[in-house]
C-alpha positions in Angstrom: 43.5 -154.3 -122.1 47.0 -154.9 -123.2 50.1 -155.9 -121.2 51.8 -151.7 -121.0 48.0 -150.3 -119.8 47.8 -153.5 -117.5 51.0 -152.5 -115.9 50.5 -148.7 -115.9 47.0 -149.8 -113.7 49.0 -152.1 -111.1 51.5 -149.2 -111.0 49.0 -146.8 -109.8 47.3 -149.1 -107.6 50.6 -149.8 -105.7 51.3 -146.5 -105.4 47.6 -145.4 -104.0 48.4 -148.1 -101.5 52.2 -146.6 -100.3 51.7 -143.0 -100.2 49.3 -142.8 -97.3 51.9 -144.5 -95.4 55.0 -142.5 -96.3 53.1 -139.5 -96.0 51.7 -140.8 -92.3 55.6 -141.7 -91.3 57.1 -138.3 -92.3 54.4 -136.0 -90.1 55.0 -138.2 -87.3 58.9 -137.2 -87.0 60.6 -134.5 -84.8 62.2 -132.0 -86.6 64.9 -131.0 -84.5 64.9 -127.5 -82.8 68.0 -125.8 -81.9 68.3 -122.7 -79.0 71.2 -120.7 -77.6 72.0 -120.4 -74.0 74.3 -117.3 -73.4 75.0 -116.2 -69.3 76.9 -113.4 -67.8 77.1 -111.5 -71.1 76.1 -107.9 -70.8 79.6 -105.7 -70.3 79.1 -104.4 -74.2 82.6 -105.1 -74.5 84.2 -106.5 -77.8 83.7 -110.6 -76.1 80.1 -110.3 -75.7 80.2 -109.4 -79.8 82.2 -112.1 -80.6 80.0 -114.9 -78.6 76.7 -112.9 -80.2 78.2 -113.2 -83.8 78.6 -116.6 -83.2 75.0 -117.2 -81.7 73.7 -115.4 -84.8 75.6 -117.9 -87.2 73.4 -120.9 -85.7 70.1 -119.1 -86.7 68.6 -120.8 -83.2 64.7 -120.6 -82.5 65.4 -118.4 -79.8 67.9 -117.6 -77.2 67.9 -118.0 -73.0 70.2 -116.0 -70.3 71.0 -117.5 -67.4 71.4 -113.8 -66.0 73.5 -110.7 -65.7 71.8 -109.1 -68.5 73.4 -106.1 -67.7 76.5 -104.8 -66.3 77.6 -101.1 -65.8 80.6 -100.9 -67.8 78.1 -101.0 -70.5 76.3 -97.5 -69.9 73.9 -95.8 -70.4 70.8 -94.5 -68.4 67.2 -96.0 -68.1 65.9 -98.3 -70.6 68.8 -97.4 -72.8 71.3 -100.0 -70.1 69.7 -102.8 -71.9 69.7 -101.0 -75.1 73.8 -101.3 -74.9 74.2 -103.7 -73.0 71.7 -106.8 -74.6 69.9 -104.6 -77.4 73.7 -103.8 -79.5 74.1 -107.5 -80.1 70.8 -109.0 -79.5 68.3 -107.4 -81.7 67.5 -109.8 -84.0 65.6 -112.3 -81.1 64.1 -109.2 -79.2 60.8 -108.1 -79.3 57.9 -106.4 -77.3 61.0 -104.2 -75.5 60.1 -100.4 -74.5 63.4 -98.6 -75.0 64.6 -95.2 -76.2 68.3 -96.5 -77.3 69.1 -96.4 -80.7 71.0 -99.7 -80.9 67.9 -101.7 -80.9 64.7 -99.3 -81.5 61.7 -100.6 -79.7 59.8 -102.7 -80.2 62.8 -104.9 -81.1 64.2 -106.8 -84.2 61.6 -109.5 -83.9 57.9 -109.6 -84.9 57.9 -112.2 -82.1 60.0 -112.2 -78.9 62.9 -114.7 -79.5 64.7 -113.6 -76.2 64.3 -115.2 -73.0 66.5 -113.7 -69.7 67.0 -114.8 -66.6 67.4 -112.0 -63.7 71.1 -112.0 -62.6 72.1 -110.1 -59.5 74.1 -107.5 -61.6 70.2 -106.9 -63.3 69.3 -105.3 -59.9 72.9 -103.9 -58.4 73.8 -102.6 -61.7 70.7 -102.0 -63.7 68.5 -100.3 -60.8 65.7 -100.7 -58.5 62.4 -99.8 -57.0 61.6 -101.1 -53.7 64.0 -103.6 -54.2 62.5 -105.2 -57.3 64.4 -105.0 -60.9 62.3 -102.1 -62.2 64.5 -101.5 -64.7 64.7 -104.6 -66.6 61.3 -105.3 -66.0 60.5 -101.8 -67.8 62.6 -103.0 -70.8 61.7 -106.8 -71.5 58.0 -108.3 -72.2 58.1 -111.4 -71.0 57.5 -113.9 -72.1 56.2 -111.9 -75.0 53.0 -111.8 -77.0 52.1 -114.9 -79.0 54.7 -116.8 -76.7 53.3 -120.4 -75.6 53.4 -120.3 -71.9 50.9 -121.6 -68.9 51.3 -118.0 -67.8 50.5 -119.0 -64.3 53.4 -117.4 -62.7 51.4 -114.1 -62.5 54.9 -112.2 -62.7 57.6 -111.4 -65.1 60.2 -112.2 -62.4 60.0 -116.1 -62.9 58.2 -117.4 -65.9 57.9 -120.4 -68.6 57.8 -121.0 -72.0 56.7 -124.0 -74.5 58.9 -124.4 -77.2 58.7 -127.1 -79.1 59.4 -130.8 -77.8 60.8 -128.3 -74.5 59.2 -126.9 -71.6 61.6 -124.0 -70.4 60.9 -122.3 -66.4 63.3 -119.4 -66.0 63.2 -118.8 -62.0 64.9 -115.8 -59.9 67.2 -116.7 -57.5 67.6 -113.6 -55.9 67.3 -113.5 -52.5 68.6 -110.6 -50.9 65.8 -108.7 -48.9 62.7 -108.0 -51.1 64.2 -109.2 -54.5 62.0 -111.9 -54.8 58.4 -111.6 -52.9 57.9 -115.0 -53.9 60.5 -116.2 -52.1 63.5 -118.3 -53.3 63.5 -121.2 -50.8 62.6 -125.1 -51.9 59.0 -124.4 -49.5 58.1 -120.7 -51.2 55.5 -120.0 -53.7 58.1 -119.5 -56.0 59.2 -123.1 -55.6 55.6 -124.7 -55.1 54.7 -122.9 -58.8 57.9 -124.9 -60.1 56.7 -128.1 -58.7 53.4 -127.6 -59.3 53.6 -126.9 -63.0 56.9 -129.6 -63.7 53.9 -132.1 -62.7 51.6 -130.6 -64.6 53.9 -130.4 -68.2 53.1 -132.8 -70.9 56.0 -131.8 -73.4 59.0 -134.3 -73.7 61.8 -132.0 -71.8 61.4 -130.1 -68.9 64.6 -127.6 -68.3 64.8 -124.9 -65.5 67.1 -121.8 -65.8 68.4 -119.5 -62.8 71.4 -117.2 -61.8 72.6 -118.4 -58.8 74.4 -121.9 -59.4 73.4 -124.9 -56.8 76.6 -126.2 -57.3 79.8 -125.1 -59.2 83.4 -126.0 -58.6 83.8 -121.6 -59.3 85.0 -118.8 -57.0 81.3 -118.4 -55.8 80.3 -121.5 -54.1 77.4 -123.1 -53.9 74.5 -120.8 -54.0 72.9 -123.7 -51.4 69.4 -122.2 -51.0 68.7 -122.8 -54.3 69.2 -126.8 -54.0 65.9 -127.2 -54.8 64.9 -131.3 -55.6 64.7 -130.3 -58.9 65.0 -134.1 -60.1 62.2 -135.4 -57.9 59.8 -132.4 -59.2 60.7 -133.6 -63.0 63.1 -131.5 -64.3 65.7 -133.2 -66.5 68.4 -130.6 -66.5 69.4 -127.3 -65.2 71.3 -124.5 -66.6 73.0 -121.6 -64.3 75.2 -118.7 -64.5 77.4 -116.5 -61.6 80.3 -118.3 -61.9 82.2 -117.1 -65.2 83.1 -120.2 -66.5 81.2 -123.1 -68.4 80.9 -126.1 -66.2 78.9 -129.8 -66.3 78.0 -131.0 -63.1 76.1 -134.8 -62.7 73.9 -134.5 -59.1 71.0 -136.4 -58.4 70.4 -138.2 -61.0 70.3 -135.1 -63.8 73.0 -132.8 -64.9 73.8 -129.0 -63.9 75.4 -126.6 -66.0 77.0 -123.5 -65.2 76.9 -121.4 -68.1 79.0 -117.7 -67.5 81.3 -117.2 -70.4 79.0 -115.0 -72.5 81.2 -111.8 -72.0 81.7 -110.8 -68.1 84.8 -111.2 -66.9 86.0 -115.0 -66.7 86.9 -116.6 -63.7 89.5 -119.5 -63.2 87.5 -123.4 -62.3 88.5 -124.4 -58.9 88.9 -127.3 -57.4 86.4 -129.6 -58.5 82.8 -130.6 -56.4 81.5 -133.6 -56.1 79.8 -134.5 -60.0 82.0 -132.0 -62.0 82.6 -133.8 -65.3 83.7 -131.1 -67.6 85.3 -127.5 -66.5 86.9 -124.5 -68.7 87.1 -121.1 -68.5 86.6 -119.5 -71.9 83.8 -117.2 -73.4 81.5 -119.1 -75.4 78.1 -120.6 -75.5 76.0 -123.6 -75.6 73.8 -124.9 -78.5 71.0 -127.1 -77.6 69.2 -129.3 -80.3 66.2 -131.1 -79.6 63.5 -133.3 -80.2 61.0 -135.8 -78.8 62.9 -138.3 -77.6 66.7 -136.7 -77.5 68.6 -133.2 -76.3 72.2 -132.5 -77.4 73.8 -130.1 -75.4 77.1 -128.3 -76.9 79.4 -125.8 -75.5 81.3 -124.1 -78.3 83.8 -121.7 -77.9 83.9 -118.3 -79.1 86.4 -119.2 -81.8 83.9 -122.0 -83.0 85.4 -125.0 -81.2 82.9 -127.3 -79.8 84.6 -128.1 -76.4 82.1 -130.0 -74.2 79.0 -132.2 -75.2 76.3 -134.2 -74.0 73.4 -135.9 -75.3 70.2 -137.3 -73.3 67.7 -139.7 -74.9 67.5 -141.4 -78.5 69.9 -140.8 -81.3 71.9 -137.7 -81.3 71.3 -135.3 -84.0 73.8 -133.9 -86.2 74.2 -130.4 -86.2 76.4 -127.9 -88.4 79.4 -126.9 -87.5 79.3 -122.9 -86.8 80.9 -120.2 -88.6 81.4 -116.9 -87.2 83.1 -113.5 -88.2 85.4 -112.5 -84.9 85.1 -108.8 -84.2 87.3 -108.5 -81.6 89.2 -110.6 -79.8 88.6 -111.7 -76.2 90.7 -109.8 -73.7 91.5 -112.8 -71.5 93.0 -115.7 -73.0 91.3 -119.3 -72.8 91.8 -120.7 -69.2 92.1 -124.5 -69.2 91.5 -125.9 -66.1 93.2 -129.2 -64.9 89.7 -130.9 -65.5 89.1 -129.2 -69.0 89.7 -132.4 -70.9 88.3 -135.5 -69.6 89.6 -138.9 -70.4 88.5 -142.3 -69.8 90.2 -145.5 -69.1 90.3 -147.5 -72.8 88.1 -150.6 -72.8 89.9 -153.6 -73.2 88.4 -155.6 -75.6 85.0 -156.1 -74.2 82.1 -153.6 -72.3 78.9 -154.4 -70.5 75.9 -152.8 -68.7 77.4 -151.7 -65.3 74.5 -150.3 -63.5 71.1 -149.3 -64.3 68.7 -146.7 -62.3 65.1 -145.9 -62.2 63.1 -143.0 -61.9 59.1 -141.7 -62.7 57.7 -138.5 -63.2 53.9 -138.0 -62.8 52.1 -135.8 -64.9 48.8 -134.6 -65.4 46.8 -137.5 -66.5 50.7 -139.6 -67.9 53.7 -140.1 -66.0 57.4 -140.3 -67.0 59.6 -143.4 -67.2 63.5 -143.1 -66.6 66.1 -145.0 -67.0 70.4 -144.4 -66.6 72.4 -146.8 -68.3 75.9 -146.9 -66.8 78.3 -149.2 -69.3 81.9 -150.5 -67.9 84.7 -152.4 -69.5 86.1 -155.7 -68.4 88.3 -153.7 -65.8 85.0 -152.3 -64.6 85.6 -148.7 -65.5 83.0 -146.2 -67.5 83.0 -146.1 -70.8 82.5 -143.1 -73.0 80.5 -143.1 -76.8 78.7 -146.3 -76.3 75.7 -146.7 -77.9 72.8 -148.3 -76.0 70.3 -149.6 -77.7 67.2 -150.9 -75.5 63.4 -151.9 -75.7 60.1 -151.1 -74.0 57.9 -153.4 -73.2 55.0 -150.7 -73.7 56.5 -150.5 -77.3 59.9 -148.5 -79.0 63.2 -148.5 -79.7 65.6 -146.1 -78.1 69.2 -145.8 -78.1 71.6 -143.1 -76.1 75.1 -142.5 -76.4 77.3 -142.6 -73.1 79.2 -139.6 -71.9 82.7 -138.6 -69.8 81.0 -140.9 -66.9 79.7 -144.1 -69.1 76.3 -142.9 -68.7 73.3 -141.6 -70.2 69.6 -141.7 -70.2 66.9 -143.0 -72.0 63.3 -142.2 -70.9 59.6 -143.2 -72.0 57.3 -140.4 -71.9 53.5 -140.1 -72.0 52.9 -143.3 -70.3 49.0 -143.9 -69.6 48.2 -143.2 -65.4 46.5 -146.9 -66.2 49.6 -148.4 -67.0 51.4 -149.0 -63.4 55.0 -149.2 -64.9 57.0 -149.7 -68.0 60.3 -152.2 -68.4 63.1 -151.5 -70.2 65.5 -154.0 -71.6 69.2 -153.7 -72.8 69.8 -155.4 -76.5 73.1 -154.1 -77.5 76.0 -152.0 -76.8 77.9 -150.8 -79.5 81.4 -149.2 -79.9 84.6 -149.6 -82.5 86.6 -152.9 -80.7 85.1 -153.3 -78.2 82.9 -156.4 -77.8 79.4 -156.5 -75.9 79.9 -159.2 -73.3 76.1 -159.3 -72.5 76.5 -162.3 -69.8 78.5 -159.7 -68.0 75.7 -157.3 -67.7 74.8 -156.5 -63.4 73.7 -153.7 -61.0 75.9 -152.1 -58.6 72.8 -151.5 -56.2 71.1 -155.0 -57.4 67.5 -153.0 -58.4 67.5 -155.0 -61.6 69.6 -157.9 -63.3 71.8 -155.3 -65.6 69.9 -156.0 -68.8 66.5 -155.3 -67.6 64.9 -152.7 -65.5 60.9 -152.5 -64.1 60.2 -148.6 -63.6 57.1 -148.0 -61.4 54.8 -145.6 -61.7 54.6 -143.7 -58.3 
């Protein structure tokens, strides 16, 4: 054999050898998945247009209301309310719908339903009822839809969930005027006990719960207090909300709440701010969510395509394209830009260390949940925002995070064994333009770990 067909042979050996292996690494990556989260949005009005034009320009998976799905300024009779009010600018994610409008024709745009509402009170004092219960929107959606992964164990169409992805979406009703939720709306009711139950039960990476009625918003409607629901002990890593029409970020027990109402209803000023409000404005707009296994990026983009409020949970955030839209219409009330519209944070001053760390497990059918929030100061002891955290399990990975507005953010290890009895994590670098990691500097404010590493029990 001469030296070129000797050559060719090892070529094609190494290669044989290789391929398996790149092949094997690029199945086992998440693609990331992006989805829309729209809220208050159904007046038919020239906004709601403008924020669905630039929805549509993101091509998301899918799309989820936080409620008001329909509001009477938008008309109509019967199944043709939803027709003008979600159907006009909504078609292409609809599907399974039983209408006689003309704006959407049923069965919708969609071979598969792409369209996920929430009931908003304006969906019964608007839309119509029947003994109390939202006859009319329940006549008009199929939900979840055929085809649609969900446990379909809520037995209703009132409250349901879906599986998408690397996400495990429950969209709950938080009505609870008299006979507008049989299942009641109460942390004890059977409502609540299906959330709990089937949180526990969920295997995918993220667990995210959408209502109406916002636990907790710094808007002109309060707290909606009954729905306080331990949502963070039952598993749920964030929640999204509507009523109040503005877009808000709120940091409570240990997980974040948005309130998302800036899809087209009338805005409504920020007030003061709670207790945990980060990030308030009052502007139409809506969020984009990106996810994967190990990380969710939350944007809120304006209606005029500014990105104006973001957060990322989990590994390395995921780069998304910046969204281009074709107005039709301008809003008719003018950006409102509350005193706490634009965070800041005190600069670091030369040097930043792990300020804090906290602990929290989720059980799940047959694997349970490790958490951990990273808090990073600088040498003045104040947060930091858009460090990177890079840390190490003990059970195995590498995950980093990015810290937000409060010089936190979380990194969690999921599908844990029920034989393993807890997972450690441990803090190898901080990383952000001049500023130095002082590592010796590392503590915990409530002294449950040493600042660089953390033991999280399983419970």
């Amino acid at each position: 054999m001469n030296r070129i067909s000797k050559i060719l042979l090892l070529s094609l050996v190494v290669l044989a050898l290789i391929m398996p292996a790149r092949v094997k690494t690029t199945m086992a990556q998440s693609s990331p998945m992006t989805f829309a989260v729209i809220g208050d949005y159904a007046r038919g009005g020239p906004e709601e247009t403008q924020v669905a034009n630039l929805v549509k320009s993101w091509n998301p998976a899918f799309v989820v209301t936080t409620g008001d799905d329909y509001y009477t300024p938008a008309g109509g009779s019967g199944s043709t309310k939803y027709d003008n009010s979600t159907g006009k600018d909504y078609c292409p994610f609809l599907g399974g719908i039983t209408t006689s409008g003309t704006n959407c024709p049923q069965p919708g745009g969609s071979p598969v339903n792409r369209f996920f509402p929430s009931l908003g009170n304006h969906d019964y004092s608007d839309a119509g009822t029947t003994n109390n219960l939202p006859t009319t929107y329940l006549n008009y959606f199929n939900l979840p839809g055929s085809g649609i992964a969900s446990t379909g164990t809520s037995g209703n169409e009132r409250y349901y969930d879906i599986v998408q992805g690397p996400v495990h979406l429950f969209l709950i009703n938080s009505n609870n005027g008299a006979g507008q939720e049989p299942d009641g709306t109460t942390s004890s009711s059977k409502q609540a006990t299906w959330l709990k139950n089937q949180l526990a039960a969920s295997t995918t990476p993220w667990q995210i719960v959408l209502f109406h009625h916002a636990p907790y918003t710094s808007g002109n409607h309060g707290n909606s207090n009954w729905m306080q629901w331990p949502f963070a002990d039952w598993g749920a890593d964030v929640v999204l909300t509507g009523h109040s029409h503005h877009y808000e970020r709120i940091s409570r027990n240990g997980i974040v709440y948005f309130v998302n109402g800036t899809g087209g209803g009338v805005l409504t000023a920020c007030g003061s701010p709670i207790t945990g409000s980060q990030y308030c404005e009052s502007t139409f707009g809506a969020q984009r969510v990106t996810a994967t296994d190990t990380s969710l990026d939350f944007e809120f983009i304006s209606a005029n395509g500014q990105v104006r409020d973001s957060l990322h949970i989990g590994g390395a955030a995921q780069p998304t394209p910046q969204p281009t839209i074709q107005p039709t219409g301008q809003p008719t009330a003018q950006p409102t830009l509350q005193p706490t519209a634009i965070p800041t944070n005190p600069p670091s001053t030369g040097s930043i260390h792990v300020g804090d760390l906290d602990k929290a497990s989720v059980i799940h059918s047959g694997t349970w949940v490790a958490k951990v929030t990273i808090t990073v100061h600088n040498d003045t002891h104040q947060p930091v925002q858009g460090v990177i955290v890079t840390a190490k399990w003990d059970l195995g990975g590498t995950q980093t995070c990015t810290t937000g507005t409060t010089g936190t953010c979380l990194i969690k290890k999921i599908k844990i064994p029920k034989s393993t009895s807890s997972a450690t994590l441990t803090i190898t670098k901080l990383t952000k333009d001049g500023a130095a990691f002082a590592a010796a500097s590392n503590h915990d404010a409530d002294g449950d770990s040493n600042g660089t590493m953390i033991k999280v029990n399983k419970k």
